[in-house]
Structures are given as structure tokens and as C-alpha cells.
N, C-alpha and C positions, 0 to 999 in steps of 0.2 A: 153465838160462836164467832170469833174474829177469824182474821183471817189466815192465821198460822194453824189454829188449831181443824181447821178447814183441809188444810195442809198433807196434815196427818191421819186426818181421819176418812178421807174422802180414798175409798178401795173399787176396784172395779168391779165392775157387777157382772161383764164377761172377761175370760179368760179361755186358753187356751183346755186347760184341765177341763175346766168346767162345760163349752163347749162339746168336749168328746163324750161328757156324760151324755147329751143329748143325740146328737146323731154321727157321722162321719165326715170325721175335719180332719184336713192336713194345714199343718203351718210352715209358711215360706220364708226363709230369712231375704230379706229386700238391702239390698241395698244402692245408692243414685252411681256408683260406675266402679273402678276397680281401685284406682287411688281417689277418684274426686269424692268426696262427705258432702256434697252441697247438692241440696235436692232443690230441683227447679216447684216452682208454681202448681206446673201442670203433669209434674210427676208424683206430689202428696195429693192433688185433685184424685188423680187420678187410683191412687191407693184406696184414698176413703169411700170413692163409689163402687171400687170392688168389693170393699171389705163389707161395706156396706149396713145395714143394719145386724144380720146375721153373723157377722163374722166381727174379729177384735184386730188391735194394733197395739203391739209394744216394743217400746226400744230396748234395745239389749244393750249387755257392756262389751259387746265388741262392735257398736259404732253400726248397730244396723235395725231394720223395723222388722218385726217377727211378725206377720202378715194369717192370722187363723182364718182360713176359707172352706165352705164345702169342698171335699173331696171329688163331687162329681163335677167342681169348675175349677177344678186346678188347669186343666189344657188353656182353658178361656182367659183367666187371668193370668195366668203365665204369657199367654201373648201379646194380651193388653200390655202387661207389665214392658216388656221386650219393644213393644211399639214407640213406649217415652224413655229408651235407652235404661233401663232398671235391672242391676243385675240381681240374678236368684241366683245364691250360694246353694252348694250340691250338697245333697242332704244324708245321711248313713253315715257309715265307716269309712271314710274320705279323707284323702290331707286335703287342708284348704287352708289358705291363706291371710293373714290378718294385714293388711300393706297398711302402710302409713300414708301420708298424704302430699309427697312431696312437696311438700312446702308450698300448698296448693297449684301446683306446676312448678313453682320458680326452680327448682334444685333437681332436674329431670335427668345427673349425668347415668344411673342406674335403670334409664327406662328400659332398655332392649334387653338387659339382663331380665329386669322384671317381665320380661314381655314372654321370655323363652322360659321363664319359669313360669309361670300360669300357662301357658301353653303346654308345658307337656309334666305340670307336675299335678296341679290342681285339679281335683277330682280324683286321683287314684286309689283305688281301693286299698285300706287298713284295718287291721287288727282291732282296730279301735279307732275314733274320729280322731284326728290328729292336725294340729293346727301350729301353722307356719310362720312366724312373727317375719315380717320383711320389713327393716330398715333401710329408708333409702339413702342416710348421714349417720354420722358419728353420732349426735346426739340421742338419737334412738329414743323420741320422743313420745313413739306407740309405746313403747316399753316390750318390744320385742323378746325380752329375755325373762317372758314370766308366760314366752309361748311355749310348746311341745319343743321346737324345735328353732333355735333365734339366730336369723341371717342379719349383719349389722353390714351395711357398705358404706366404702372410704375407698377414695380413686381407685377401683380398679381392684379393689382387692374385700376379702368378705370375710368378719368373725363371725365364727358360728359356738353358738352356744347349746345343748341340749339338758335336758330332763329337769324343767322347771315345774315345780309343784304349781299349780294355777290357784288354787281356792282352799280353805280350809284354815285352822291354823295352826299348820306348820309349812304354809304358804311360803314357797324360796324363789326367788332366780335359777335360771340353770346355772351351768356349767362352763367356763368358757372351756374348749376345748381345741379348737384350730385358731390362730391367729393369719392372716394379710392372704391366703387362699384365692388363685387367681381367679376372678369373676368368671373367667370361660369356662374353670375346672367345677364350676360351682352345680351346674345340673345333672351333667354323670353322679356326680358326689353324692348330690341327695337323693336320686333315683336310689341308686346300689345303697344308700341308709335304710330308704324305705324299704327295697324288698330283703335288703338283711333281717330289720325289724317284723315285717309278715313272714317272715320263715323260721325264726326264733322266738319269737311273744308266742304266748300261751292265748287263747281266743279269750278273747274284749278285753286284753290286757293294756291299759294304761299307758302310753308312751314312760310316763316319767318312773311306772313301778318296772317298767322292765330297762330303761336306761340303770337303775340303783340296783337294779339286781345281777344285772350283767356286767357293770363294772368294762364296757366293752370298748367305748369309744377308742382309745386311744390306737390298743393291740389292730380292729378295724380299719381307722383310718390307716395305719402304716403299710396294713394289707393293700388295700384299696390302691393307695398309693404305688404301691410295690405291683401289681397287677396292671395300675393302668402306664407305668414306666413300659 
């Protein structure tokens, strides 16, 4: 067998699924900080001796390590984790956040915007998990607008896009629906989207099946607007 075909045939022999059939695991999405994707040395060391024999590791496609641990050392590994600066994304019915990478620092004009949005937006409870594309440039090179919900910034000002089909196929982009939205006006905004959305969605409803059904943003936002004048 060469080594392509090596490739494709080589499946893992744990998993997450597989796993829970044996006893009680929780899995932690990992990842090395909130915009930086570069995990140090002694922060994968420090992964693999948790995970350990027992437990697995897999990358996801949102740029992060799905970490399967005993349930009864979640406290313990979660503070390990925390000791080599590792964040662990909130897990449920949550909005959270997908950030891009500022350009590995270089293009930081969006930091305090981002700073005040993971501060009081990240983790709040949803209808349904509901995940946040943040661009921090015009190029929008995470692809923010294939999130729940796609914040695109440019000097000072933020497109937000909503109800992107994520997977499947009839997989779309959102919506643009607000254009140049002044970055201050941006966390009221999505606070009062999100608890619009948990007062109107139907329970474990889909961000993107209740944006297509509600047909709302638009009528919303001029409210919002009109409210917060």
C-alpha cells in the first residue's frame, strides 16, 4: 500500500461517538486564544497528555481541536488547559464567535470593538447554538458570511450580513443587510437581534430557518433604530 492510498484508508480507531459508547466523555472545542491560530509547543504537549490514551483529538472546520476527555476530569483539564493560555469555547445553545485572525496581529484597527463584543456577547444563551463570523477587514478571509450571523469591519464602520445556510446543498452566504453601521452602534445591535431571535424562534430553531421565515431583518432593524434614536 503506497502512500496515498495509506491516506485514505487510515480512520481512526477512537472518536468522539465511539467513546460515549463506552463510558462518560465530554468534548471540549480547544482552541490556542481568541484571534491567534498558532498553538505554541507546550500547548499541543500539553493537549496530548490530557487527552491522553483514553480520550481523542480532532480538528474541526472552524479552526479548532475537539479535545474527547472523561467527564469526571473535565474541571482538571480545563485548568490545565487555562494554565498554557487555551481557550475552551462555551458549549450548548450559545452565540459564539468565529474571529478571524487579524492578520496575525498586523491589522488590530477592530481590536476593542472585538474585545467588547466577546465580552458581553459570547456565551449568551440561544434558541439554538448560533455562531458569529467576525471579520476584522474587508477581505473577510474567514468567510464570515457563511456564519449565523457575519460582522465584516472597515474603518469604523461594520456590514452585517444574516441567515447563511452553513452545510448541506443548498449551502448560501447570508444576506447583506445593513451596510457602514457605526462600530459603537454594533453591540446594542446584536444584543436586541439576539434576544429578538430567543423571543420569536420556535425551541432549537435554526438561526438561518427562522431569519427565511421571518423575512424580518429589515422592518427590525428600522425599529431598533427608531428605538434607540
Amino acid at each position: 500500500m503506497n502512500q496515498v492510498q495509506k491516506m485514505f484508508t487510515t480512520m481512526p480507531t477512537k472518536t468522539f461517538a465511539t467513546l460515549k459508547e463506552q463510558g462518560d466523555y465530554t468534548c471540549l472545542s480547544v482552541a490556542p486564544g481568541i484571534v491567534n491560530k498558532h498553538f505554541t509547543a507546550q500547548q499541543l504537549l500539553t493537549i496530548a497528555q490530557l487527552a491522553g490514551e483514553t480520550g481523542a483529538i480532532k480538528y474541526s472546520a472552524a479552526h479548532r481541536l475537539l479535545v474527547s476527555v472523561e467527564t469526571a476530569r473535565v474541571e482538571e483539564v480545563t485548568a490545565a488547559f487555562q494554565e498554557v493560555d487555551l481557550y475552551i469555547y462555551p458549549a450548548g445553545n450559545v452565540a459564539t464567535f468565529k474571529w478571524c485572525d487579524f492578520c496575525d496581529g498586523e491589522k488590530l484597527h477592530a481590536k476593542d470593538l472585538a474585545e467588547q463584543l466577546f465580552t458581553e456577547v459570547e456565551g449568551l444563551a440561544t434558541k439554538y447554538r448560533l455562531r458569529i463570523g467576525f471579520n476584522a477587514c474587508a477581505s473577510a478571509c474567514y468567510n464570515a458570511v457563511y456564519d449565523d450571523i457575519a460582522l465584516v469591519y472597515y474603518q469604523e464602520q461594520v456590514d452585517i450580513w444574516v441567515g447563511a445556510v452553513p452545510m448541506g446543498r443548498h449551502a448560501k452566504p447570508g444576506k447583506l443587510v445593513a451596510k457602514k453601521v457605526p462600530a459603537q452602534d454594533i453591540t446594542g445591535l446584536l444584543i436586541a437581534l439576539l434576544n429578538f431571535y430567543n423571543t420569536n424562534a420556535k425551541d432549537n430553531e435554526e438561526f438561518y430557518k427562522f431569519a427565511k421565515r421571518q423575512q424580518f431583518f429589515q422592518e427590525w432593524l428600522e425599529q431598533y433604530r427608531g428605538n434607540a434614536i
